[in-house]
N, C-alpha and C positions, 0 to 999 in steps of 0.2 A: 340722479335725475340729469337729465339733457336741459341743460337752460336753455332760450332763444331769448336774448334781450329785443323788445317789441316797444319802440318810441314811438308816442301816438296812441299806443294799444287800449284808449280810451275812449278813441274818436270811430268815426264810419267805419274804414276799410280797418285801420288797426285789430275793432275789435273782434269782424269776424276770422282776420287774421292769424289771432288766437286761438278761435275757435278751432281754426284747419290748423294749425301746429301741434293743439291739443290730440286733436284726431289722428295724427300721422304719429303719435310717438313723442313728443317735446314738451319740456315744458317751459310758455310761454313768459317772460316777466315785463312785466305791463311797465312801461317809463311814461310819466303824462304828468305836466303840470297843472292839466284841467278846467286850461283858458277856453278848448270848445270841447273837449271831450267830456265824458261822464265817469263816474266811479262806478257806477250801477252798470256801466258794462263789461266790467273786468268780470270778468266769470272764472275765466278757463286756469287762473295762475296766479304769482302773488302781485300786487302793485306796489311801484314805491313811485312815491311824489315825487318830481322833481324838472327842475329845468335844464333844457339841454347847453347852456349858456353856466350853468353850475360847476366847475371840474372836479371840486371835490365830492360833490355829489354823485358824479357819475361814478368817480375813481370807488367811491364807496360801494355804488352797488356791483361795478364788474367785481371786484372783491368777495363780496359775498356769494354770486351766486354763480359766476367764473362759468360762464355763456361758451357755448361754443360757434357762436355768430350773434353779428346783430342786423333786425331786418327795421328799415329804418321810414318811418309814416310819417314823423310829425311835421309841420309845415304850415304856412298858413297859405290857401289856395284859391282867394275871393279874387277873382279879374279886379272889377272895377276899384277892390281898395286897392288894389296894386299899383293900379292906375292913378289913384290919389294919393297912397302913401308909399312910394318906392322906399325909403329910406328902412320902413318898417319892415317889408318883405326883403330885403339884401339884410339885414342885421339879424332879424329872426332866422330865414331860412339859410344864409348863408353860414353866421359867422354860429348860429344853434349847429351847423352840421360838421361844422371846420371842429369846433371843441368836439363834439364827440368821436368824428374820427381819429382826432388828437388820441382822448381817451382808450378808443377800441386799440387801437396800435399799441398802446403804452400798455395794456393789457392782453398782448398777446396773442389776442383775436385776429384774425386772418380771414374771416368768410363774412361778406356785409352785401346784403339785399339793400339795393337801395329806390324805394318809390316814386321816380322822374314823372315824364307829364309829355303829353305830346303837346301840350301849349311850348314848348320849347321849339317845334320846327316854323311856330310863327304861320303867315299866310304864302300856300302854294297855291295859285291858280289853276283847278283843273288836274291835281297831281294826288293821285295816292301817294301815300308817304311811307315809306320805308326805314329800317335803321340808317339808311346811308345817304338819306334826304339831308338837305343843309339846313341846320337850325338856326332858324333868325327871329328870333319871340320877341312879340308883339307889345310885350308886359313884363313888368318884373318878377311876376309868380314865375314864367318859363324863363325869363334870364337867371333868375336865383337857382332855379332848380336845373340850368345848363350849368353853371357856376361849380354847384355841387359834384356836376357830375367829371368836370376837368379835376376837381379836388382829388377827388377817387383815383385817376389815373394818374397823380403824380405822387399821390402815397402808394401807387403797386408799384410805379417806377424806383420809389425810393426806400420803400422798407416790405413787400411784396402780402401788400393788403390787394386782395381779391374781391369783384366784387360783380355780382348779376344786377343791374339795373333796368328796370322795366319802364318802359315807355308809353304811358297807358291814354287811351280814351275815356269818354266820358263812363261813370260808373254808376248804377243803377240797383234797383231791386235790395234784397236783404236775404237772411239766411228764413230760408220755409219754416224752420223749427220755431222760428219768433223768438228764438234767448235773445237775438242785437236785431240792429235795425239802422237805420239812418237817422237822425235828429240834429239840426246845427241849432246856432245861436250869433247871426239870423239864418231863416231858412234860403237859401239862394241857388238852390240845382233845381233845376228846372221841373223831374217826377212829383219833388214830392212837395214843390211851391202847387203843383197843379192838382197835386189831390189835399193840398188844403183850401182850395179854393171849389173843390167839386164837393167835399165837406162842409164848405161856410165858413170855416177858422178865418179864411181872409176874404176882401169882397170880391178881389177878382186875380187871375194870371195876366199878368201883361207881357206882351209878347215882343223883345224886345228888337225892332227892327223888321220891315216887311219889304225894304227895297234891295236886299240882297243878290246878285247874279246867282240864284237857281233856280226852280220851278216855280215855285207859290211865293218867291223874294222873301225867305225866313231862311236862318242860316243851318248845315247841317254837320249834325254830328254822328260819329260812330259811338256804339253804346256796348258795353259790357257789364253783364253782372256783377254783383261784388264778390259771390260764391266762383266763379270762376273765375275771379282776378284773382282773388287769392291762394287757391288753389296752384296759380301759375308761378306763387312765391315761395308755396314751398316747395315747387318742383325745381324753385331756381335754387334753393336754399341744399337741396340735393344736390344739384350739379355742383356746385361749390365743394361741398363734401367728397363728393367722386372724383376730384383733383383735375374739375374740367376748364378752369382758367377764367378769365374775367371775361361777361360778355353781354351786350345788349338786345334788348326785348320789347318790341311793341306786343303789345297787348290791344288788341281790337277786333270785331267781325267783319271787315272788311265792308260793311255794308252801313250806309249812310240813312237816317232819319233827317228829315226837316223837322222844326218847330210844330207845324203844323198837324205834319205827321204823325208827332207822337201827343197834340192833342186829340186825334180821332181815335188812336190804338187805346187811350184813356179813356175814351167815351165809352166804346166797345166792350170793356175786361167793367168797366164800373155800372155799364147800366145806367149813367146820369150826364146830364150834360155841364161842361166845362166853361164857366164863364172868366171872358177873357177882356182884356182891352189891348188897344197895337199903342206901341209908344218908341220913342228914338231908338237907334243902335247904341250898346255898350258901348262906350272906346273901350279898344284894346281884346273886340272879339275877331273874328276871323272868319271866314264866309263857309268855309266846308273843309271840316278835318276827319278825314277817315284813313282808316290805317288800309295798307296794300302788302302788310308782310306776312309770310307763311312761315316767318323763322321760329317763332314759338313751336307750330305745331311739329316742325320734319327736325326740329333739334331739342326742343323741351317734351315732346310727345304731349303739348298741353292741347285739349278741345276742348269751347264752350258751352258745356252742358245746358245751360240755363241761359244764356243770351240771346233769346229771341225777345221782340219787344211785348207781347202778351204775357211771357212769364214773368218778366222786371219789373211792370207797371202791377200786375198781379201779387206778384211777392211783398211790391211795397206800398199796395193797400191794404194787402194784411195786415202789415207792421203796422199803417196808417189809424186802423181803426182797433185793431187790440194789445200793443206795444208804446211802451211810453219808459223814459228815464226822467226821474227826479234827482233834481238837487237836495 
């Protein structure tokens, strides 16, 4: 068997992650302590418990199941705790990723996907963003996960770990089949707080901020699938393979939603209307982040299958209404 060590591979993106490495040939092994992910959605490969902050643990599992890369998810990626507990986001995301690249080197590995964030380019006025935008984050989820990504270049500098790093927008929808889905604990992205509120699970969406410099003053984001972000990991997970060198990845559709925006595209796909309330700005969000790069597509050959806003909102009220994980 083809191992891929998959950190995370219990939470959102991880575990449709899985699923696409299952798909393509690999077999996935789920690494996940299980502070937001679930066990119920390991599907596709074996899981071992563990924390990325553990060395022996880790040394144990490269060990047994001797990966030929590892694609790397776990994180913790709430703005506003960021905002309130930087110390926890630098010590999780940081020094969790410093030990495992530790480990992946000491084991020989050489090929590491790694899950960046485009909260690391901070706030551009007016600028699509590109890989060659200056990162200046807003928060400690994008400085830890800028952080990460200097780590990576000084371990290819110094022992020739390789590494695809995607740079992604906001991430939406679920897999159409319903095996994964989306579920936090709490729930705090924006699709699927609003279809628990078009549900009744909560009493309302509050919208967070309405004085923003753009059209309707809500702030905007670019949105991708999760079926098509992932998809673009194991196309990075192949480049790596094909001895194409270490290289950077926005992941986005180029095309901007407001807040607003994507309460009406919810109204539409559900049939019900969206009860909402307006309340202050987050600290630590950013007025309009959308991607402006074409480098996935004319050098990964990746396209968004599924990233239109009617499919995303679609896919993940399906998950909404017949998909659920237990503890």
């Amino acid at each position: 068997m083809t191992h891929v060590l998959v950190t995370g591979g219990a939470g959102y993106i991880g575990s449709h992650a899985c699923k696409a490495l299952k798909q393509a040939g690999f077999t996935p092994v789920t690494y996940d302590n299980l502070a937001t992910g679930w066990e119920d959605a390991v599907k596709f490969g074996p899981f071992e418990r563990g924390d990325l902050t553990n060395r022996a643990r880790l040394d144990e599992v490269f060990a047994t199941y001797q990966p030929v890369a590892v694609m790397h998810f776990a994180a913790l990626s709430q703005v506003g705790e960021a905002m309130a507990k930087p110390g926890l986001y630098w010590r999780n995301n940081v020094e969790g990723s410093l030990t495992l690249i530790e480990a992946t080197v000491a084991a020989g590995v050489m090929d590491f996907v790694f899950s960046s964030t485009c909260a690391t380019y901070g706030e551009h006025d007016n600028v699509v963003l590109d890989e060659n935008t200056v990162q200046l984050p807003l928060n400690a989820y994008g400085a830890s996960k800028r952080a990460v990504e200097d780590i990576l270049r000084d371990f290819e500098a110094a022992h020739g770990l390789r590494s695809v790093i995607f740079r992604y927008f906001n991430v939406a929808g679920g897999d159409p089949d319903g095996e994964v889905g989306e579920h936090h604990r709490p729930e705090t992205h924006l699709i699927p707080v609003m279809l628990e509120a078009i549900d009744g699970k909560r009493p309302a969406l509050t919208i967070h901020g309405t004085d923003y410099d753009t059209p309707d003053g809500t702030c905007i984001r670019d949105y991708v699938h999760v079926c098509d972000l992932v998809d673009a990991h194991v196309s990075g997970l192949k480049w790596l393979q094909d001895g194409k060198g270490s290289r950077v990845f926005n992941l986005g559709t180029g095309k901007g939603f407001s807040v607003r925006e994507v309460v009406d595209a919810s109204r539409n796909v559900t049939n019900r209307e969206v009860p909402f309330t307006e309340g202050p700005r987050r600290a630590g969000d950013a007025t309009k982040l959308v991607s402006g790069s074409t480098r996935a597509e004319t050098e990964l050959g990746w396209t968004p299958h599924r990233s239109t806003m009617q499919t995303m909102i679609r896919d993940a009220w399906q998950w909404h209404l017949n998909g659920h994980y237990e503890k």
